[in-house]
N, CA, C and O atoms as a Maestro MAE file, in Angstrom:
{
 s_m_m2io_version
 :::
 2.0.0
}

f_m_ct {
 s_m_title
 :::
 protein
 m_atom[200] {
  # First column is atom index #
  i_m_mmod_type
  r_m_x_coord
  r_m_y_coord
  r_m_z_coord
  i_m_residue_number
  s_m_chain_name
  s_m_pdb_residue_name
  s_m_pdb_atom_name
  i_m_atomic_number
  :::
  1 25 10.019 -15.111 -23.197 1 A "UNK " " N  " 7
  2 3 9.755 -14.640 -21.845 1 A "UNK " " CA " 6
  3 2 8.266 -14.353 -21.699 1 A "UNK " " C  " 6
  4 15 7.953 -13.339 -22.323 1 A "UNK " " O  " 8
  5 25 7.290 -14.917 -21.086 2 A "UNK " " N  " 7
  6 3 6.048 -14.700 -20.640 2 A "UNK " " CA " 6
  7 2 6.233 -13.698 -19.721 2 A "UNK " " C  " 6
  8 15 7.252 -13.283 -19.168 2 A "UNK " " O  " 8
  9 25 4.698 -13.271 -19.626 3 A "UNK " " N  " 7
  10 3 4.434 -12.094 -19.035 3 A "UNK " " CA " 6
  11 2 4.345 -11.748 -18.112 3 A "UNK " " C  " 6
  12 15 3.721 -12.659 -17.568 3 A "UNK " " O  " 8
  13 25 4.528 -10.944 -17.319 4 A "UNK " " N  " 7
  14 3 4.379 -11.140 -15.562 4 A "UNK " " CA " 6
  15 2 3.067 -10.012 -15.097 4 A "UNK " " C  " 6
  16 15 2.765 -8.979 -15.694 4 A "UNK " " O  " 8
  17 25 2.485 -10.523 -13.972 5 A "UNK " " N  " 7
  18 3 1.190 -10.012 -13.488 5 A "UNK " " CA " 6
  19 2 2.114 -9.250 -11.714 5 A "UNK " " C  " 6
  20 15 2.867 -9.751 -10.880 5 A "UNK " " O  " 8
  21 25 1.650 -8.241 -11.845 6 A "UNK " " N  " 7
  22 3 1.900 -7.717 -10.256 6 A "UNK " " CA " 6
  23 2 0.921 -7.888 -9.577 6 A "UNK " " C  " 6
  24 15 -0.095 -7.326 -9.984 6 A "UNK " " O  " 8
  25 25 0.819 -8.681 -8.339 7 A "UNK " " N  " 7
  26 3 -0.462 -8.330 -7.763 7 A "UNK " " CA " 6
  27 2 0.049 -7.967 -6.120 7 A "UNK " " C  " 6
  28 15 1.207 -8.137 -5.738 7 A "UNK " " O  " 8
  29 25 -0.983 -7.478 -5.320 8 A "UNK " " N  " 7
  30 3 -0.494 -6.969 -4.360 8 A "UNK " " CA " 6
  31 2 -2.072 -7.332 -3.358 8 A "UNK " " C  " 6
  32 15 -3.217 -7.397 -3.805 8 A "UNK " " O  " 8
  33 25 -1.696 -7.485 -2.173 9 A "UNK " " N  " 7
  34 3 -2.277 -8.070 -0.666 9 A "UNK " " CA " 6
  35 2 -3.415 -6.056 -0.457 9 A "UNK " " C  " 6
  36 15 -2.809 -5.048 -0.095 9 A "UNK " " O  " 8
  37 25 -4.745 -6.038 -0.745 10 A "UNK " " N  " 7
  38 3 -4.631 -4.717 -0.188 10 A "UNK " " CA " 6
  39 2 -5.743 -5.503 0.947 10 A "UNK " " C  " 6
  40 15 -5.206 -5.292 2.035 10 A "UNK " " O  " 8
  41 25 -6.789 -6.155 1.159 11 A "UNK " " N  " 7
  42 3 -7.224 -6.116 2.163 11 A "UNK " " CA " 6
  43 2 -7.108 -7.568 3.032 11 A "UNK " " C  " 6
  44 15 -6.897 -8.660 2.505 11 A "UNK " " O  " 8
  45 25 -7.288 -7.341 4.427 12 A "UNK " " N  " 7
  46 3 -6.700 -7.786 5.625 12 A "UNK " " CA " 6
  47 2 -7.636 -9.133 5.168 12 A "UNK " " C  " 6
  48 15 -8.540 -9.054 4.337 12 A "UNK " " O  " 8
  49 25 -7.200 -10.534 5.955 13 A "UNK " " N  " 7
  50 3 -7.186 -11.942 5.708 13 A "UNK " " CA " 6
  51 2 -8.134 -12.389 6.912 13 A "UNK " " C  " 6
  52 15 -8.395 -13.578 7.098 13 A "UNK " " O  " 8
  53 25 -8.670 -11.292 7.777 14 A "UNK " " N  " 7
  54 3 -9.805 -11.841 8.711 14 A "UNK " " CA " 6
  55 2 -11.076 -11.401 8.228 14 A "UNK " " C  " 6
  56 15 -11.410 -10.340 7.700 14 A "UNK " " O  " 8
  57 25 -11.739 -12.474 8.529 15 A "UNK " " N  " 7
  58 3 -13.475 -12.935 8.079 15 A "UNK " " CA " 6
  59 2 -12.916 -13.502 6.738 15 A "UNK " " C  " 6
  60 15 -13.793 -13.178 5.936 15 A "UNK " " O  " 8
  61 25 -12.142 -14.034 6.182 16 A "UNK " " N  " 7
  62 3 -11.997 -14.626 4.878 16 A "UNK " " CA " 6
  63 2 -12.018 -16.483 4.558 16 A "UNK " " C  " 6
  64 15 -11.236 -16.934 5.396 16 A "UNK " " O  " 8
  65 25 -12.239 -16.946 4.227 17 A "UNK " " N  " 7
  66 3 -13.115 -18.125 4.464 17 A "UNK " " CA " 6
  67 2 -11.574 -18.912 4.432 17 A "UNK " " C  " 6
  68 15 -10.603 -18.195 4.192 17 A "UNK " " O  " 8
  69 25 -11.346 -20.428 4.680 18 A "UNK " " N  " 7
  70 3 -9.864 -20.704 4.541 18 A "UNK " " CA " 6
  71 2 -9.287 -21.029 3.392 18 A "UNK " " C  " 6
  72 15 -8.072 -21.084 3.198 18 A "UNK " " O  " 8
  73 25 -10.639 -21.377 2.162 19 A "UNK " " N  " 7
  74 3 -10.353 -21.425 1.285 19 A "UNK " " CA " 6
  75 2 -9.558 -20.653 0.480 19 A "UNK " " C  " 6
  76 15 -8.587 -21.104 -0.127 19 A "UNK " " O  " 8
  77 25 -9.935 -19.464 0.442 20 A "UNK " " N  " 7
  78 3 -9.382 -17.801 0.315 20 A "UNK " " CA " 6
  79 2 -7.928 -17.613 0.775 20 A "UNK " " C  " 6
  80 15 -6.970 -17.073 0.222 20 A "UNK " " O  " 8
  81 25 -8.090 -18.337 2.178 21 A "UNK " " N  " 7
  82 3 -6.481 -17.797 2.471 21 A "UNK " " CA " 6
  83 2 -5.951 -18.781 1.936 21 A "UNK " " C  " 6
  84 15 -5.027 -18.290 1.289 21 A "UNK " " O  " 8
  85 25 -5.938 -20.205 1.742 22 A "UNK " " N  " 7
  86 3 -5.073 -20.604 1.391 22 A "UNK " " CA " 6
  87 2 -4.614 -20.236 -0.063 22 A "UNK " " C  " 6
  88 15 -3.416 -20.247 -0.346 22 A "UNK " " O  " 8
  89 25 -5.896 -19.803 -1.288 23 A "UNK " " N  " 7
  90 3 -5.567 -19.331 -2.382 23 A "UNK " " CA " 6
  91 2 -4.148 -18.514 -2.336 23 A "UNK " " C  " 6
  92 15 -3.087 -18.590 -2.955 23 A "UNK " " O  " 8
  93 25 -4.676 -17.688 -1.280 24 A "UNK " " N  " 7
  94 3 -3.991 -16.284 -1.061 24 A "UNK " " CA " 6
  95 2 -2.195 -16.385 -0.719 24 A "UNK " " C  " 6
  96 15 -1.310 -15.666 -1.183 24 A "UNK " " O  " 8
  97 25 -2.043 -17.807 0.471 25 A "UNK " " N  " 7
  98 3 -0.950 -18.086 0.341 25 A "UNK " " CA " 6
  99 2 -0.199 -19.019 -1.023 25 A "UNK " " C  " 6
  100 15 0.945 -18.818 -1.432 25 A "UNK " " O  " 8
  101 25 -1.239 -20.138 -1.614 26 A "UNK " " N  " 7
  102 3 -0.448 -20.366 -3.300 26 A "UNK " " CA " 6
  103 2 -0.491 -19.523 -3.885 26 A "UNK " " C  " 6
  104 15 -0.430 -19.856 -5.068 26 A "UNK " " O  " 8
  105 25 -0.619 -17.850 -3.683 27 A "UNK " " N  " 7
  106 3 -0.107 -16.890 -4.673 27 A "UNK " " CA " 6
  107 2 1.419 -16.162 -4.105 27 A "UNK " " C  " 6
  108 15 2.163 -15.501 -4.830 27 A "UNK " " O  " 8
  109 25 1.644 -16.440 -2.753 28 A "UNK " " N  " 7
  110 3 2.807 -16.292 -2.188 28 A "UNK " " CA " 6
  111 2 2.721 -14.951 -1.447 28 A "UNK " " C  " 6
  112 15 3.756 -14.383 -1.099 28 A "UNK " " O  " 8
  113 25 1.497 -14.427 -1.195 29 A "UNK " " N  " 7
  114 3 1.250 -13.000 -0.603 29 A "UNK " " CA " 6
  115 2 1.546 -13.469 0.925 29 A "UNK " " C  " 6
  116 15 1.853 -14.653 1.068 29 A "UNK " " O  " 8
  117 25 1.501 -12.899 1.722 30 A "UNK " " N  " 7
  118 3 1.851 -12.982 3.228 30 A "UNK " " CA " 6
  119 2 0.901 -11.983 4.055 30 A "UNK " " C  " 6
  120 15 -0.009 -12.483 4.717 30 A "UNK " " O  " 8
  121 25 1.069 -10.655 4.042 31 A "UNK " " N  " 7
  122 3 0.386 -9.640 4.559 31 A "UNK " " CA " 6
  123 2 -0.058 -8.678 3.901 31 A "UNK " " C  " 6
  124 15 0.210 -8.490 2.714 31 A "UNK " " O  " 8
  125 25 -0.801 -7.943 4.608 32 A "UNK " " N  " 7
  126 3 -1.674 -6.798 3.743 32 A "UNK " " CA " 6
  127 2 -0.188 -5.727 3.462 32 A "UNK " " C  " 6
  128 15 0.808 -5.552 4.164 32 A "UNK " " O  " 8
  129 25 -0.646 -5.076 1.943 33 A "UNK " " N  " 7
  130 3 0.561 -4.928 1.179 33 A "UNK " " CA " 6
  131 2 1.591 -5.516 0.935 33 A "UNK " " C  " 6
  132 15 2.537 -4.868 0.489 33 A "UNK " " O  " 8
  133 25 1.688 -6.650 1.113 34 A "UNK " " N  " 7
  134 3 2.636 -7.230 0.200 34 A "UNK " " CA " 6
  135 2 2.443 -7.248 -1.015 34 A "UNK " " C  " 6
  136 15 1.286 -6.970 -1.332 34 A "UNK " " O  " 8
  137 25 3.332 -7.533 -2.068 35 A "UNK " " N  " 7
  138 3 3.084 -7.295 -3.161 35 A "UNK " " CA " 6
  139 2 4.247 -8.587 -3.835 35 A "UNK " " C  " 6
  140 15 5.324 -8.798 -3.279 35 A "UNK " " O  " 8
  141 25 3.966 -9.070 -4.624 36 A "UNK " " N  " 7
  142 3 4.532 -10.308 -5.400 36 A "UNK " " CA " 6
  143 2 4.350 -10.096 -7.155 36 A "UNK " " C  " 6
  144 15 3.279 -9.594 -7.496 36 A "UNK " " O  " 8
  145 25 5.193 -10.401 -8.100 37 A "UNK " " N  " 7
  146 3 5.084 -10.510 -9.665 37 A "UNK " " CA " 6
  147 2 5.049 -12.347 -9.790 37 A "UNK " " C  " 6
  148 15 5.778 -13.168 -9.234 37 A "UNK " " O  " 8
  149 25 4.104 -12.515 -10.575 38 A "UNK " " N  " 7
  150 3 3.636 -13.837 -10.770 38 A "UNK " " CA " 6
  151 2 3.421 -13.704 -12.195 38 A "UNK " " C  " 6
  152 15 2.931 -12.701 -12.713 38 A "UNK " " O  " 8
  153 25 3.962 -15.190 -13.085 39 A "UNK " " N  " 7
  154 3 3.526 -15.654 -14.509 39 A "UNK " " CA " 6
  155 2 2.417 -15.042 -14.566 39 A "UNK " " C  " 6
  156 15 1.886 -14.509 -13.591 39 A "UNK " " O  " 8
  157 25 1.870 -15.062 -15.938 40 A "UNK " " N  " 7
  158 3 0.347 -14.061 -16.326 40 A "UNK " " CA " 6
  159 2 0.204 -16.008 -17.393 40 A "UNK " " C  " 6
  160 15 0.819 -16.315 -18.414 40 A "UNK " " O  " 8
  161 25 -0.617 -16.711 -16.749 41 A "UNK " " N  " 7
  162 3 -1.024 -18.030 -17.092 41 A "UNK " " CA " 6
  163 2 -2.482 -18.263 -16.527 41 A "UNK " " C  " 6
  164 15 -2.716 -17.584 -15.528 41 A "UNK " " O  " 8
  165 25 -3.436 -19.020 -16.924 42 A "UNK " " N  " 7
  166 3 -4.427 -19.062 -16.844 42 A "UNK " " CA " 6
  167 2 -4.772 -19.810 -15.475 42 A "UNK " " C  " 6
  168 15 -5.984 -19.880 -15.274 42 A "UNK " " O  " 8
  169 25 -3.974 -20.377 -14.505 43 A "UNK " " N  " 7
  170 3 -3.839 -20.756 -13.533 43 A "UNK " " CA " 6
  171 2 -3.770 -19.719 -12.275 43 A "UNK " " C  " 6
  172 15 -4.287 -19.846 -11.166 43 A "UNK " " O  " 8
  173 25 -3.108 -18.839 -12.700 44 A "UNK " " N  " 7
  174 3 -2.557 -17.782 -11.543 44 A "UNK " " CA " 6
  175 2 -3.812 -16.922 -11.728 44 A "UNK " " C  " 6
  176 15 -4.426 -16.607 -10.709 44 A "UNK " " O  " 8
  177 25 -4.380 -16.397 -13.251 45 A "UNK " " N  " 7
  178 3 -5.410 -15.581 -13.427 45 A "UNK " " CA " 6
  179 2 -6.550 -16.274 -12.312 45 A "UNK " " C  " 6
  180 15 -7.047 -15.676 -11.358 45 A "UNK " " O  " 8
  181 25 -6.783 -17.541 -12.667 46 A "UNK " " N  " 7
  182 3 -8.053 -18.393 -11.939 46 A "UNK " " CA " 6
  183 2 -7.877 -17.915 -10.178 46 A "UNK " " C  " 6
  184 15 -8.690 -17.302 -9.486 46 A "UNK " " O  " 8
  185 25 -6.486 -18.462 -9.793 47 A "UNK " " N  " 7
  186 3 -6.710 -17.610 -8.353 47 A "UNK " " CA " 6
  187 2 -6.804 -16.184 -8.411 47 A "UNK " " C  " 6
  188 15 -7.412 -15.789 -7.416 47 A "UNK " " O  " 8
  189 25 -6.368 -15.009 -9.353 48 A "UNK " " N  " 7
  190 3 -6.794 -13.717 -8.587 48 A "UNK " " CA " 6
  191 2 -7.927 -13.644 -8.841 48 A "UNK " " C  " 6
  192 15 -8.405 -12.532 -8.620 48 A "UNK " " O  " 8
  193 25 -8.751 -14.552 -9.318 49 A "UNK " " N  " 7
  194 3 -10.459 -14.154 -9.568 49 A "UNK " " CA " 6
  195 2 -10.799 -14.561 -8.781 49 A "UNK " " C  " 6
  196 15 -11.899 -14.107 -8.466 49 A "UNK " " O  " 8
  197 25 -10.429 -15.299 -8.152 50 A "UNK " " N  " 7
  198 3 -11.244 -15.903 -6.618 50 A "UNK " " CA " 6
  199 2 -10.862 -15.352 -5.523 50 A "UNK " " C  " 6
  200 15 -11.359 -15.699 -4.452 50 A "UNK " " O  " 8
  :::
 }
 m_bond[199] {
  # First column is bond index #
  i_m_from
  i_m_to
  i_m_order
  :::
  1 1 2 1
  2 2 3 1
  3 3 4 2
  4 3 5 1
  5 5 6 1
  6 6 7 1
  7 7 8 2
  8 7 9 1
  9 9 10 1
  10 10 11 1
  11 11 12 2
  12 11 13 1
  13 13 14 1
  14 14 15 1
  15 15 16 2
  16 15 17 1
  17 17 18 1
  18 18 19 1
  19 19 20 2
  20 19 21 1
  21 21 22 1
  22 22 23 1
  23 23 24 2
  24 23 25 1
  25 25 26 1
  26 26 27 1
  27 27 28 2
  28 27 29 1
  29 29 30 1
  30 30 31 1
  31 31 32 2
  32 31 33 1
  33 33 34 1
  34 34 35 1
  35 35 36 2
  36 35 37 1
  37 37 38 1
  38 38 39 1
  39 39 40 2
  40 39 41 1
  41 41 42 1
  42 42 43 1
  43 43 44 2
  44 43 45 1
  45 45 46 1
  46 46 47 1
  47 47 48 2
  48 47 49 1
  49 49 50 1
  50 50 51 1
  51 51 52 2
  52 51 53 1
  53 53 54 1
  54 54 55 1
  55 55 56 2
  56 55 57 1
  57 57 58 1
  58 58 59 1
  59 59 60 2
  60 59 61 1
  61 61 62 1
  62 62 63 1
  63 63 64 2
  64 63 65 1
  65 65 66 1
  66 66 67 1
  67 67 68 2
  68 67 69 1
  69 69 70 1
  70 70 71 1
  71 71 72 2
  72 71 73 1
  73 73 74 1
  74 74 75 1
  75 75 76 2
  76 75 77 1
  77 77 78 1
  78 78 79 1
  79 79 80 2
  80 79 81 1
  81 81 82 1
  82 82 83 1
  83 83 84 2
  84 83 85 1
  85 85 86 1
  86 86 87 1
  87 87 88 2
  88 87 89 1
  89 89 90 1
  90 90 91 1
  91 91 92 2
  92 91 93 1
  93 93 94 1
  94 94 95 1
  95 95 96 2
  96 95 97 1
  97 97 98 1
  98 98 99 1
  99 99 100 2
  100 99 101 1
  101 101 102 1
  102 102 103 1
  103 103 104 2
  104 103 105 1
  105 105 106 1
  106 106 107 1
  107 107 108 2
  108 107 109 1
  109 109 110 1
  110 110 111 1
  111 111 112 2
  112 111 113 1
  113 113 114 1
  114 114 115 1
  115 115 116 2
  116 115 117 1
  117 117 118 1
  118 118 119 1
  119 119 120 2
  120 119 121 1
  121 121 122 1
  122 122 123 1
  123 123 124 2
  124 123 125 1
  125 125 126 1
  126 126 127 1
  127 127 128 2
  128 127 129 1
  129 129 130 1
  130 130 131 1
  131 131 132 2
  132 131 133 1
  133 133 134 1
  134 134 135 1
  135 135 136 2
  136 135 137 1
  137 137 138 1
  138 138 139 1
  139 139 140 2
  140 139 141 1
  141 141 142 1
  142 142 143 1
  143 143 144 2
  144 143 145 1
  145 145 146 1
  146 146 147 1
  147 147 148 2
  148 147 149 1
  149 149 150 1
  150 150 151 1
  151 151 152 2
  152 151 153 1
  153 153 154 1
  154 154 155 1
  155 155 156 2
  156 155 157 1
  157 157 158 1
  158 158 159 1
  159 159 160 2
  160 159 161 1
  161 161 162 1
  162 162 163 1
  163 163 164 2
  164 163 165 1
  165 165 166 1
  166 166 167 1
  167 167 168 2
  168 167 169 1
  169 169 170 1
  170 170 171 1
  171 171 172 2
  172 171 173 1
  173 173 174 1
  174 174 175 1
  175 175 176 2
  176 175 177 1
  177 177 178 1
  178 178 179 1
  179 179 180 2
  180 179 181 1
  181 181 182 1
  182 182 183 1
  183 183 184 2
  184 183 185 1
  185 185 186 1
  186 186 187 1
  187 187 188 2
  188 187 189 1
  189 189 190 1
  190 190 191 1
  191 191 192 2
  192 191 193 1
  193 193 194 1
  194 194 195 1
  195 195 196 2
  196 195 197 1
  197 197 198 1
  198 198 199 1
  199 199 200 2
  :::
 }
}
């Protein structure tokens, strides 16, 4: 069983470039506070760094 990462939506998706949002939706977030558990893989890490 790999590891799971919590991440969570804290700030709002306007002035954010579209690149960003779309990151933001392949992480499966939706709105500010949402919150999603995602694989801990070097793929998923690469989007929360961006």
């Amino acid at each position: 069983m790999s590891k799971m990462l919590k991440v969570t939506l804290v700030r709002s998706l306007i002035g954010v470039t579209a690149k960003h949002r779309s990151t933001i939706r392949g992480l499966g977030l939706r709105h500010t506070g949402h919150c999603v558990e995602l694989a801990d893989t070097p793929e998923v890490r690469g989007m929360i760094r961006k």
